[in-house]
PyMOL commands that place a pseudoatom at each C-alpha (Angstrom):
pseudoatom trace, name=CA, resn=UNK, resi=1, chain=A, elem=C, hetatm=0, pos=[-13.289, 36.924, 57.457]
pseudoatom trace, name=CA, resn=UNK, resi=2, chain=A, elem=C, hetatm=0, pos=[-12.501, 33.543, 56.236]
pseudoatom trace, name=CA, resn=UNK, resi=3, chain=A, elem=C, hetatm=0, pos=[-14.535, 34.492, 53.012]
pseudoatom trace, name=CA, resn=UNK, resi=4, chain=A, elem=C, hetatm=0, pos=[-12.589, 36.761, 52.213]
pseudoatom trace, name=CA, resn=UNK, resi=5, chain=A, elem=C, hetatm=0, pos=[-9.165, 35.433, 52.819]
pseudoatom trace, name=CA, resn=UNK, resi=6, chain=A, elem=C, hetatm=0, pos=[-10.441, 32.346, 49.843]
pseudoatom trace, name=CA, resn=UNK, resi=7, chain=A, elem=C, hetatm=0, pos=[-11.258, 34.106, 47.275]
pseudoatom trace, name=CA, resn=UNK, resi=8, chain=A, elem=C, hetatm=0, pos=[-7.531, 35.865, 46.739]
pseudoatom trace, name=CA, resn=UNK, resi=9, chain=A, elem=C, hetatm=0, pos=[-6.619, 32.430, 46.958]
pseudoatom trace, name=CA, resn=UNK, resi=10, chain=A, elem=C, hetatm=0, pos=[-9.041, 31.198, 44.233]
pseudoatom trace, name=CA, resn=UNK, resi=11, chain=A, elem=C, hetatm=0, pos=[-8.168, 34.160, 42.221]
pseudoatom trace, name=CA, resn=UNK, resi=12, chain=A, elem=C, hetatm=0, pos=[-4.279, 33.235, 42.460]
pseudoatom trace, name=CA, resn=UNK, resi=13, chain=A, elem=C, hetatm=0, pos=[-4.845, 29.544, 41.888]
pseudoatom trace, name=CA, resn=UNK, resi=14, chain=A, elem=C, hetatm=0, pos=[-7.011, 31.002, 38.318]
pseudoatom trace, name=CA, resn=UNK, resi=15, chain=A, elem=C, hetatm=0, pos=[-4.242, 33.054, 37.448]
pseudoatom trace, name=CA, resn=UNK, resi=16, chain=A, elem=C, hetatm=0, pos=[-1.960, 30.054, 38.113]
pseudoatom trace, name=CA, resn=UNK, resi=17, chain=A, elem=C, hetatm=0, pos=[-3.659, 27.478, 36.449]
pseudoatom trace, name=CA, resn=UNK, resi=18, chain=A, elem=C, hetatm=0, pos=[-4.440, 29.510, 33.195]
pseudoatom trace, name=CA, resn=UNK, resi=19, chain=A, elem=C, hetatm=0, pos=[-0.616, 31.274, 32.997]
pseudoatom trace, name=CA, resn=UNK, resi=20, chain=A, elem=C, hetatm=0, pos=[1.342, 27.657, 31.845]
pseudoatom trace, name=CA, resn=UNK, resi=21, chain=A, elem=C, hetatm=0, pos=[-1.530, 27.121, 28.877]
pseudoatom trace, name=CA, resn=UNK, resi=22, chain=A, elem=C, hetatm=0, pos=[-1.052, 31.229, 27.733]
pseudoatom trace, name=CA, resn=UNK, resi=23, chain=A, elem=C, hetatm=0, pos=[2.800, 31.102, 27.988]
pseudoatom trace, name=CA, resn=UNK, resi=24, chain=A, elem=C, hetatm=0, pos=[2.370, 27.902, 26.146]
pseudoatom trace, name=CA, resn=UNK, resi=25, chain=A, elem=C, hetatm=0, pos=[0.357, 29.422, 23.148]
pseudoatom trace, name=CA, resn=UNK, resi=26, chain=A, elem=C, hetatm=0, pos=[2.433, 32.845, 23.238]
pseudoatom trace, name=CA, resn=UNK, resi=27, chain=A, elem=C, hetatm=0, pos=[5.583, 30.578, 23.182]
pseudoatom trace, name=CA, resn=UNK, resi=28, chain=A, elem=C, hetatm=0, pos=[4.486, 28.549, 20.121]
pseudoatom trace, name=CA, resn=UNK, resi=29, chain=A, elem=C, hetatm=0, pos=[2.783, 31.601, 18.779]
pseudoatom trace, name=CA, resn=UNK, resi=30, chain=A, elem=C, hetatm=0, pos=[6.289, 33.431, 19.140]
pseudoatom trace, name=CA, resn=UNK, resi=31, chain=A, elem=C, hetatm=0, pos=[8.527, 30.136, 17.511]
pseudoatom trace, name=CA, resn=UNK, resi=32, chain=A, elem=C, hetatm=0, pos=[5.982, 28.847, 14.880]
pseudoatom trace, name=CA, resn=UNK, resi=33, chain=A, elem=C, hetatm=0, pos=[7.961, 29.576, 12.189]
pseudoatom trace, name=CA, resn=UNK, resi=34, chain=A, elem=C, hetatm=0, pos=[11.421, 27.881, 13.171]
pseudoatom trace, name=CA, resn=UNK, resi=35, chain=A, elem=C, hetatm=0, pos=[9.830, 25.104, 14.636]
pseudoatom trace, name=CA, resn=UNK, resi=36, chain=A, elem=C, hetatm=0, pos=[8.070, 24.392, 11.271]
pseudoatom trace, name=CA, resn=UNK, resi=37, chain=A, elem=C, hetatm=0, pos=[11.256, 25.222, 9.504]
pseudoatom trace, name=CA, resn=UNK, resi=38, chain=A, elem=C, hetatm=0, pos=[13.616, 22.179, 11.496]
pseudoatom trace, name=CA, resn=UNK, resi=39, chain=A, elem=C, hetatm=0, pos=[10.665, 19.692, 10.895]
pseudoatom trace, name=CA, resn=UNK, resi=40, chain=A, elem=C, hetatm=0, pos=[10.340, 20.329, 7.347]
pseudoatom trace, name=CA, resn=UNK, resi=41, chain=A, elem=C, hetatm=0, pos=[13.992, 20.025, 6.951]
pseudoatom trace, name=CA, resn=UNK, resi=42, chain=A, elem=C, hetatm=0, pos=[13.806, 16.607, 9.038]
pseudoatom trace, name=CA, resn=UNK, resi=43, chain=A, elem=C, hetatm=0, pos=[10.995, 15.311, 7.196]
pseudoatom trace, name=CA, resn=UNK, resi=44, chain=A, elem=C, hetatm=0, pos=[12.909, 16.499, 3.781]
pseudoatom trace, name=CA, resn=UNK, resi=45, chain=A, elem=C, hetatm=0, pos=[15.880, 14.512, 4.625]
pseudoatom trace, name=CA, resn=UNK, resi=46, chain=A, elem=C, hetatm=0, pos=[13.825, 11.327, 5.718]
pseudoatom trace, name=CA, resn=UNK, resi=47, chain=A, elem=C, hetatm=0, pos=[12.571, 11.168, 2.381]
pseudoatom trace, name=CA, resn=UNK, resi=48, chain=A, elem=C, hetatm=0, pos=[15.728, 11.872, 0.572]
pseudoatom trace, name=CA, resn=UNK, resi=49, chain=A, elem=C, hetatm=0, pos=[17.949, 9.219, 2.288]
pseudoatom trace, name=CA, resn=UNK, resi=50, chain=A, elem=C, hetatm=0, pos=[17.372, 5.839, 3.808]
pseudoatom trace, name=CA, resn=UNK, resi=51, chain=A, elem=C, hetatm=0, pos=[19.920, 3.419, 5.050]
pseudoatom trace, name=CA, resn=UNK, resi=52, chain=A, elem=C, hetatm=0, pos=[19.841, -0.583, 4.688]
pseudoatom trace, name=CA, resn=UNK, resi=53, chain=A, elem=C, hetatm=0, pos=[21.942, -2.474, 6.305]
pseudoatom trace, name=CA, resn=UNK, resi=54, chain=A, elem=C, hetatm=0, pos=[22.695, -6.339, 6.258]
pseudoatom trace, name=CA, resn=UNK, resi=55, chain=A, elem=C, hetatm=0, pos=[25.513, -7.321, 8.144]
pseudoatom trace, name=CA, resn=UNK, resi=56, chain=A, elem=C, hetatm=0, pos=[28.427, -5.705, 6.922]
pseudoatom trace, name=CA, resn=UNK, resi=57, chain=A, elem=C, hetatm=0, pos=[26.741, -4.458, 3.828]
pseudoatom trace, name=CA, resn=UNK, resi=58, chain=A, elem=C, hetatm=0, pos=[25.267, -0.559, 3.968]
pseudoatom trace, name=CA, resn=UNK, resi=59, chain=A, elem=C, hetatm=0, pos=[23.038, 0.567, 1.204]
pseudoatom trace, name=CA, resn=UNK, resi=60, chain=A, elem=C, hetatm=0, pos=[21.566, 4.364, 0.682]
pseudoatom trace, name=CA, resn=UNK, resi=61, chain=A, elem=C, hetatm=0, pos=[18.583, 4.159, -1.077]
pseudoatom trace, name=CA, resn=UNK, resi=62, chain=A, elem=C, hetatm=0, pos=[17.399, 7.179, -2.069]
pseudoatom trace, name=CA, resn=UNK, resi=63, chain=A, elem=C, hetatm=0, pos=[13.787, 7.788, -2.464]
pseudoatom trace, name=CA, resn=UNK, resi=64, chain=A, elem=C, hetatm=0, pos=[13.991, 11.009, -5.061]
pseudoatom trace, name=CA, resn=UNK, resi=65, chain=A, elem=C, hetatm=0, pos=[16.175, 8.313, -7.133]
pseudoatom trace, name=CA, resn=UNK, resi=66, chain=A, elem=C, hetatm=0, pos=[13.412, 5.112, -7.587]
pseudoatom trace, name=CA, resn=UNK, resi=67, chain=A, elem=C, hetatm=0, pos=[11.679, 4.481, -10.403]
pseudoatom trace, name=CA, resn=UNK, resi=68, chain=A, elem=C, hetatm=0, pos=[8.099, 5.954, -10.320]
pseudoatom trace, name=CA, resn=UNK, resi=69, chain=A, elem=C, hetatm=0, pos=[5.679, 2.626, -11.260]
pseudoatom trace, name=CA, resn=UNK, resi=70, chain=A, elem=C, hetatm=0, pos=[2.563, 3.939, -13.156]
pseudoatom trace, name=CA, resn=UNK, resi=71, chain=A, elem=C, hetatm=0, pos=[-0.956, 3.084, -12.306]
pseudoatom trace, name=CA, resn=UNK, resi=72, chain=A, elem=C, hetatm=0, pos=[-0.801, 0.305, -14.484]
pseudoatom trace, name=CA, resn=UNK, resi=73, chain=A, elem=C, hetatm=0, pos=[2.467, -1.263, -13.387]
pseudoatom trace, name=CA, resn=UNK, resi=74, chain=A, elem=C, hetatm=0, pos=[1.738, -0.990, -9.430]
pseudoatom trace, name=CA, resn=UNK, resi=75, chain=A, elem=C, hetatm=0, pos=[-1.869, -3.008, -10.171]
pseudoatom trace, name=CA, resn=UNK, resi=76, chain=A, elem=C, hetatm=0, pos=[0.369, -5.114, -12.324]
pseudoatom trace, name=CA, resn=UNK, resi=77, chain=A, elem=C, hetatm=0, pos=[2.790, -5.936, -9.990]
pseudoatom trace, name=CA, resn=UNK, resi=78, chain=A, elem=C, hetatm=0, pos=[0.296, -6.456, -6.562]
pseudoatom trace, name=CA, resn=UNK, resi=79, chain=A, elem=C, hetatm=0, pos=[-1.778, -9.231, -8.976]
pseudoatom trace, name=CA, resn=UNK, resi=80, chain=A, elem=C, hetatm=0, pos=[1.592, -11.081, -9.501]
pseudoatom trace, name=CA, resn=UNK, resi=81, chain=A, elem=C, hetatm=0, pos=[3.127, -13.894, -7.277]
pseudoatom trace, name=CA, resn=UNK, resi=82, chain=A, elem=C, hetatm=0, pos=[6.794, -14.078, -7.413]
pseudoatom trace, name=CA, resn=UNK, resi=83, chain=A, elem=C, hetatm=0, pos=[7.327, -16.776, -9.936]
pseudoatom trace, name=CA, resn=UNK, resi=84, chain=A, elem=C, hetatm=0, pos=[5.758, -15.233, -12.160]
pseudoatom trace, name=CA, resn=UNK, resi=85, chain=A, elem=C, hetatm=0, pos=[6.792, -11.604, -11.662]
pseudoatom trace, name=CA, resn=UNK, resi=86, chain=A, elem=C, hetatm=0, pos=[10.508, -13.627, -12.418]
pseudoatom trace, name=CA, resn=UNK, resi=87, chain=A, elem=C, hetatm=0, pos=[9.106, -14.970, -15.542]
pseudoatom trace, name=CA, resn=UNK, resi=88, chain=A, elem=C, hetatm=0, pos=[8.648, -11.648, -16.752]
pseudoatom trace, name=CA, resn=UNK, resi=89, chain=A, elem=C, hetatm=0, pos=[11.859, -10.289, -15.171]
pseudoatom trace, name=CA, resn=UNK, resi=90, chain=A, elem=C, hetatm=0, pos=[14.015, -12.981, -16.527]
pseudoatom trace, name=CA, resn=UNK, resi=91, chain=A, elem=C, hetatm=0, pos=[12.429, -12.868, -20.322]
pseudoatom trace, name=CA, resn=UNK, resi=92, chain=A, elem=C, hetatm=0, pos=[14.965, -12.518, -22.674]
pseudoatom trace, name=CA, resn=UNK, resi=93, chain=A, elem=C, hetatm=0, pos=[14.330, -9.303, -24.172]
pseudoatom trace, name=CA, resn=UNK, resi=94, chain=A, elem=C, hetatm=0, pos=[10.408, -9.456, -24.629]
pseudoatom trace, name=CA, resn=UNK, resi=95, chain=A, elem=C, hetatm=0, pos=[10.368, -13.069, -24.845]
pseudoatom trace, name=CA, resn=UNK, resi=96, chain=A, elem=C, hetatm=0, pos=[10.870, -16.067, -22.777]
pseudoatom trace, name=CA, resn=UNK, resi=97, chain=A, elem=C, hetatm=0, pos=[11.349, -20.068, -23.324]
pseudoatom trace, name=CA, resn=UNK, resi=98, chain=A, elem=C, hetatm=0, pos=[10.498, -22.657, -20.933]
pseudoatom trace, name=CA, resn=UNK, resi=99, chain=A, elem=C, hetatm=0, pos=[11.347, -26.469, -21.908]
pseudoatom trace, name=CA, resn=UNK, resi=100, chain=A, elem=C, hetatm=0, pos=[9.093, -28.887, -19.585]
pseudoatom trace, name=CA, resn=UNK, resi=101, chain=A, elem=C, hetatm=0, pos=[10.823, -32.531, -19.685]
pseudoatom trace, name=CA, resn=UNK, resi=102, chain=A, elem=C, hetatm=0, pos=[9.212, -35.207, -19.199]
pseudoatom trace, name=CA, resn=UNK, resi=103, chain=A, elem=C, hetatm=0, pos=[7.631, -36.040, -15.958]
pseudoatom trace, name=CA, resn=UNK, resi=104, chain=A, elem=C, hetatm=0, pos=[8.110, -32.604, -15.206]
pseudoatom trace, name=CA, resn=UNK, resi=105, chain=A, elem=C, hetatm=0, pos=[7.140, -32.039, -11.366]
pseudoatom trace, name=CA, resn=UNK, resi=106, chain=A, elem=C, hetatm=0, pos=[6.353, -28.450, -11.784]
pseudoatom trace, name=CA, resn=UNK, resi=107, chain=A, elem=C, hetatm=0, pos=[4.770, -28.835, -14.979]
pseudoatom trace, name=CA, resn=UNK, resi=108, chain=A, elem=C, hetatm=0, pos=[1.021, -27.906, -13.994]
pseudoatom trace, name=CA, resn=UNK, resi=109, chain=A, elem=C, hetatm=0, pos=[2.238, -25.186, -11.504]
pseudoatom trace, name=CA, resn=UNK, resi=110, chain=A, elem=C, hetatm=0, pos=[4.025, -23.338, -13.674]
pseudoatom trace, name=CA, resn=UNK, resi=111, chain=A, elem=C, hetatm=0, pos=[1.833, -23.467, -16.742]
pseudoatom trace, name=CA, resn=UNK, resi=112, chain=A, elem=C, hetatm=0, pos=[-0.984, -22.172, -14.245]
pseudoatom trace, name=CA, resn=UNK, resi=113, chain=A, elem=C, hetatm=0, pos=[1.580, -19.217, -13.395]
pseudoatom trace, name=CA, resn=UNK, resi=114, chain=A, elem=C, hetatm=0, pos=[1.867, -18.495, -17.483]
pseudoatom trace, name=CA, resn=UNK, resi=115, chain=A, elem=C, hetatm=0, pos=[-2.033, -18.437, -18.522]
pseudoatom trace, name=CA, resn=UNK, resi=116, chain=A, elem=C, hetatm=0, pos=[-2.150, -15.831, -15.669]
pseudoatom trace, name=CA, resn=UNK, resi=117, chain=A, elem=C, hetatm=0, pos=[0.479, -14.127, -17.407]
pseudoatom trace, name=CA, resn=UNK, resi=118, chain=A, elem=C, hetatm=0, pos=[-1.792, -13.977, -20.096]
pseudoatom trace, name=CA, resn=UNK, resi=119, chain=A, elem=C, hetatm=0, pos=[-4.915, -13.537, -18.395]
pseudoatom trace, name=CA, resn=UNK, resi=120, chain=A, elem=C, hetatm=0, pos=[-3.770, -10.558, -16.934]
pseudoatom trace, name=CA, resn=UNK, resi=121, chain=A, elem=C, hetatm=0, pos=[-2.395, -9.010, -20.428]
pseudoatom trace, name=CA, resn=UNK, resi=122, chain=A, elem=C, hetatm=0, pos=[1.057, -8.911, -19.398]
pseudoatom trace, name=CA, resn=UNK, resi=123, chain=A, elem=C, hetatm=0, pos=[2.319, -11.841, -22.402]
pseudoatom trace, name=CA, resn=UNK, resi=124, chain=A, elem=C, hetatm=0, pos=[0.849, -14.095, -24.805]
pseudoatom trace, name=CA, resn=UNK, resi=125, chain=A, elem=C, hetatm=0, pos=[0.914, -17.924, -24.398]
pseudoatom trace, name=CA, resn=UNK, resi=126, chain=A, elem=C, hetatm=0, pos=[2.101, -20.196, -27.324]
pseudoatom trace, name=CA, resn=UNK, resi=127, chain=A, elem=C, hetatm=0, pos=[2.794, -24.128, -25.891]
pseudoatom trace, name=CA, resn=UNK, resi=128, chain=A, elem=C, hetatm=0, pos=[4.222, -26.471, -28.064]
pseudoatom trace, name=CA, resn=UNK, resi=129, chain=A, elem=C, hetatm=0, pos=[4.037, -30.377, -27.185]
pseudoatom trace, name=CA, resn=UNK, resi=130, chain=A, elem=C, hetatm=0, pos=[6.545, -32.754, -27.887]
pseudoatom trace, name=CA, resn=UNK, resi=131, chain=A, elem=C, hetatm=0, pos=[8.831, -30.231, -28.847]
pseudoatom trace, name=CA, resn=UNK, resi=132, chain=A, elem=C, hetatm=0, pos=[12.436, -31.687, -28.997]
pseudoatom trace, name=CA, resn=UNK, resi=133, chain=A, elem=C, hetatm=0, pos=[13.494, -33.232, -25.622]
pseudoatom trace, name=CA, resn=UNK, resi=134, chain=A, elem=C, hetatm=0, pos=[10.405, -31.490, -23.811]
pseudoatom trace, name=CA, resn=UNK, resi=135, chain=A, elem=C, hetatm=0, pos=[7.322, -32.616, -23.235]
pseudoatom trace, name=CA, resn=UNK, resi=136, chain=A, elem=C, hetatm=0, pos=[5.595, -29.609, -23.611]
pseudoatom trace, name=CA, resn=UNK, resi=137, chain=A, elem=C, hetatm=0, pos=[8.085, -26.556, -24.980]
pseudoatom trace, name=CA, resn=UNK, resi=138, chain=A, elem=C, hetatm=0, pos=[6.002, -22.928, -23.658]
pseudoatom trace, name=CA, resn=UNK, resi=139, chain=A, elem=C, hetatm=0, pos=[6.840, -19.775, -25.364]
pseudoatom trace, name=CA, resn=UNK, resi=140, chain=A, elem=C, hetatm=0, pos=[5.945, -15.992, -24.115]
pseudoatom trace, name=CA, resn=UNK, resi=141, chain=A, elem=C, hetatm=0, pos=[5.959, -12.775, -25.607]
pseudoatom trace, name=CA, resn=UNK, resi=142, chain=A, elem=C, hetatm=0, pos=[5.725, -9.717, -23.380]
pseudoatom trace, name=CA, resn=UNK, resi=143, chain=A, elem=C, hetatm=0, pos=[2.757, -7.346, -24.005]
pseudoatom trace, name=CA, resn=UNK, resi=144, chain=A, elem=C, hetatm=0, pos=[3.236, -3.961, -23.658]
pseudoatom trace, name=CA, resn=UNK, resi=145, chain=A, elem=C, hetatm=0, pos=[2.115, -3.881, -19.904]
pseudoatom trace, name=CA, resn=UNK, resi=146, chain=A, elem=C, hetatm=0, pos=[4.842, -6.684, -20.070]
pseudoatom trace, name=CA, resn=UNK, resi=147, chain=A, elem=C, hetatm=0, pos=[7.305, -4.675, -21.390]
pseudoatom trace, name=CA, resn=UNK, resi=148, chain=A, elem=C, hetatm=0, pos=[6.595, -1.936, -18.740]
pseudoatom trace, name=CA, resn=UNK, resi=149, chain=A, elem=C, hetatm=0, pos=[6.445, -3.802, -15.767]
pseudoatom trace, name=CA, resn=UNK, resi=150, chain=A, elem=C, hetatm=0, pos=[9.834, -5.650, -17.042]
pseudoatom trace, name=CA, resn=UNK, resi=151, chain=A, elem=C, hetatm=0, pos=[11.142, -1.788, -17.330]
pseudoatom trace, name=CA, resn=UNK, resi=152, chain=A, elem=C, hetatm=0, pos=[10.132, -0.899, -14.549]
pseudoatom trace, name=CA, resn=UNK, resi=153, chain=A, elem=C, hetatm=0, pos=[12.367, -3.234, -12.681]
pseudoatom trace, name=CA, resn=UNK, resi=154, chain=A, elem=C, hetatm=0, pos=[15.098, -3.324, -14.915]
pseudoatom trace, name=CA, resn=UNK, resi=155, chain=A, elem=C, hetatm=0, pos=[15.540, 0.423, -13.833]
pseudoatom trace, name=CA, resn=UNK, resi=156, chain=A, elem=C, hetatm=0, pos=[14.894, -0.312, -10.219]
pseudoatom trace, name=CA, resn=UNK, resi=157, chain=A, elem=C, hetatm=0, pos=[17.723, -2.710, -10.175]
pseudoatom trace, name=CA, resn=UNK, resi=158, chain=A, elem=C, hetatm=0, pos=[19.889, -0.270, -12.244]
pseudoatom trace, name=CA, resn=UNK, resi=159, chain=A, elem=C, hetatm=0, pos=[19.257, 2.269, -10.014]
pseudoatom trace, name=CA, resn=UNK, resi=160, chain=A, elem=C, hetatm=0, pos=[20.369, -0.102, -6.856]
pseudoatom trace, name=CA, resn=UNK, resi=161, chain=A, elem=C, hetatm=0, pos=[23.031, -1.461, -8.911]
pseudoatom trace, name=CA, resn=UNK, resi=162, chain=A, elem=C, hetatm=0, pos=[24.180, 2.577, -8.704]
pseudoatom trace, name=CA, resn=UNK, resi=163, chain=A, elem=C, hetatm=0, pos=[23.346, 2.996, -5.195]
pseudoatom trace, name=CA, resn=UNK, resi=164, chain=A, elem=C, hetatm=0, pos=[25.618, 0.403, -4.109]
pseudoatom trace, name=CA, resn=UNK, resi=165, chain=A, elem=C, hetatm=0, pos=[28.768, 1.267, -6.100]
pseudoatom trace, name=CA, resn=UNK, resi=166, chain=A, elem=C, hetatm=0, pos=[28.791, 5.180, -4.731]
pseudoatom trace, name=CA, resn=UNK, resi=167, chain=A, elem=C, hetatm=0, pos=[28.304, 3.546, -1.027]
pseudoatom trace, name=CA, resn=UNK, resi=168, chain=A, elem=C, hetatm=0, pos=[31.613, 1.035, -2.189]
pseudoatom trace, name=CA, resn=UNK, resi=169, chain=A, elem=C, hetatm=0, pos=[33.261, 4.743, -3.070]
pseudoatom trace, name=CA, resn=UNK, resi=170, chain=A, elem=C, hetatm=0, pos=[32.636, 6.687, -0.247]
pseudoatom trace, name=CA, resn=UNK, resi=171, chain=A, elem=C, hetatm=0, pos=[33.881, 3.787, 1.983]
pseudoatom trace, name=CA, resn=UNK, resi=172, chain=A, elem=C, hetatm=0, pos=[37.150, 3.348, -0.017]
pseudoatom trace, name=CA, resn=UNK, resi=173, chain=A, elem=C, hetatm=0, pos=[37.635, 7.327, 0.275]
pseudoatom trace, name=CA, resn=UNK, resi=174, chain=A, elem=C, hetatm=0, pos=[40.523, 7.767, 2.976]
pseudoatom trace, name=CA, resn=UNK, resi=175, chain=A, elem=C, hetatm=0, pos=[38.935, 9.236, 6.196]
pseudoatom trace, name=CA, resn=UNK, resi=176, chain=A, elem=C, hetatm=0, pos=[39.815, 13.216, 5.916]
for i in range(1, 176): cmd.bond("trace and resi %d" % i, "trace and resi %d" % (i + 1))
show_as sticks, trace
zoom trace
């Protein structure tokens, strides 16, 4: 008789052991749908809006909004150090002038930083010794993958530049 009382007690512990799992599928089964909905809309808005802030200041940057780098501007911009991605950021228009004085201390850093500038296609290299009060006068001209990556970041900061001025309006609106 003890036989027999254990097996309707293995048979309920099967039954109880295998109903969470089913009502588990039947239940996502059953909500698929609006649970996919709410985290597509979640996702969505992650992507649309993103909030910086330093200190007091908030920015929105808004990810539908950036620039889109190409192929070539992306490479472009990984194979540049900072100095020089300012070189080409700060040319005026597509070209840009550095005078070297005399006993220059950066002299041999910086002309390093400009024949990878040309190495890499983005300008072309003219350096001119002796050239009024410099000792060595170097003049760049932006190529056209120059030109784009110096677009590229032009619009970046314009679009920043916009960013920032409708976060200054919505914080001047009176609270409603």
């Amino acid at each position: 008789m003890a036989e027999a009382n254990d097996k309707p007690s293995g048979a309920i512990q099967l039954v109880t052991a295998a109903l969470w799992p089913s009502v588990t599928l039947v239940g996502l089964y059953l909500f698929y749908s609006p649970i996919e909905d709410i985290l597509s809309s979640v996702a969505k808005r992650a992507d649309d809006i993103n909030v910086l802030k330093l200190g007091a200041i908030e920015i929105n940057v808004q990810a539908n909004t950036l620039p889109k780098a190409t192929a070539d501007v992306a490479n472009t911009v990984i194979n540049l150090s900072e100095d020089e991605l300012r070189k080409v950021v700060n040319a005026n228009g597509n070209e840009g002038r550095i005078c070297f004085p005399p006993n220059s201390t950066n002299l041999e850093s910086s002309m390093a930083e400009l024949r990878k500038l040309e190495t890499l296609g983005v300008a072309t290299l003219k350096i001119e010794p002796n050239f009024e009060d410099c000792e060595k006068f170097a003049i760049y001209t932006l190529s056209s993958r120059g030109k784009a990556v110096k677009m590229f970041f032009d619009d970046l900061f314009a679009t920043q530049v916009g960013s920032i001025r409708k976060s200054g309006e919505e914080a001047k609106k009176p609270n409603q």
